[in-house]
N, C-alpha and C positions, 0 to 999 in steps of 0.2 A: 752352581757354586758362586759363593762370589770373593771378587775378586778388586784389592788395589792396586790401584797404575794409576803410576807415579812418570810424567809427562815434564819434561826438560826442551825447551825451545831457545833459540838463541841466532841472531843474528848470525848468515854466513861468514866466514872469516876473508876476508878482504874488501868487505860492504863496508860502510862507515856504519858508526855506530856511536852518534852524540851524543846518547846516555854514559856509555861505556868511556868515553873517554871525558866528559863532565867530572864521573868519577872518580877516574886516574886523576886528573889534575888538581881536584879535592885532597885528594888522601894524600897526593907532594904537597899540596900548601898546608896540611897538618901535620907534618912531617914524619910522615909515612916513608921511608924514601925506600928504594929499591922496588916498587910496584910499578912491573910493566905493561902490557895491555888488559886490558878491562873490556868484556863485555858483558853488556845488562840483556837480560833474558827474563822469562818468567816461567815459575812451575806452576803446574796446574794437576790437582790431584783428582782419581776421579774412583766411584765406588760403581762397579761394572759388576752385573750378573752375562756369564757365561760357563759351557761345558765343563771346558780346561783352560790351563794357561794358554794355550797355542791358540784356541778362539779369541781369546778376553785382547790377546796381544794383537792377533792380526784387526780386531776390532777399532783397536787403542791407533795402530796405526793407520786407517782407514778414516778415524775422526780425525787424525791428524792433517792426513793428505786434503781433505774435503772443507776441512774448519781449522780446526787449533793452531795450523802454522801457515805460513804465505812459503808455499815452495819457491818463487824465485828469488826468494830475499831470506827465508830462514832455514834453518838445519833442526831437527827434533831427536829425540832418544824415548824410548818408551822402557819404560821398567813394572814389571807385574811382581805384585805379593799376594800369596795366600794360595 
């Protein structure tokens, strides 16, 4: 079968994060106001043949742990469709 998974990475929260906060201070000088912390991240979608979901997912986070995220600096979420 196959299957999408849909990959969510983001800076741990207590790491600095100069994107994220570039962008806070952006959106106050457009007067944006009330926007508190900001962190930048990137999704990464990916088109996976496997069995079932429970393969496709343990898959999705195995790429994660090995490539798509830096475990001592970021946090990931994996989400499978279909």
């Amino acid at each position: 079968m196959t299957f999408r998974v849909h990959v969510r990475v983001v800076p741990r929260p207590g790491l600095l994060d100069p994107q994220g906060q570039a962008v806070a201070h952006a959106l106050a000088a457009l007067g944006f106001p009330g926007v508190g912390e900001v962190r930048v991240g990137r999704a990464i979608e990916l088109e996976l043949e496997a069995e079932d979901r429970a393969t496709a997912e343990a898959a999705a986070t195995a790429m994660c742990e090995r490539l798509l995220a830096n475990p001592v600096t970021e946090d990931f979420t994996v989400a499978v469709e279909g």
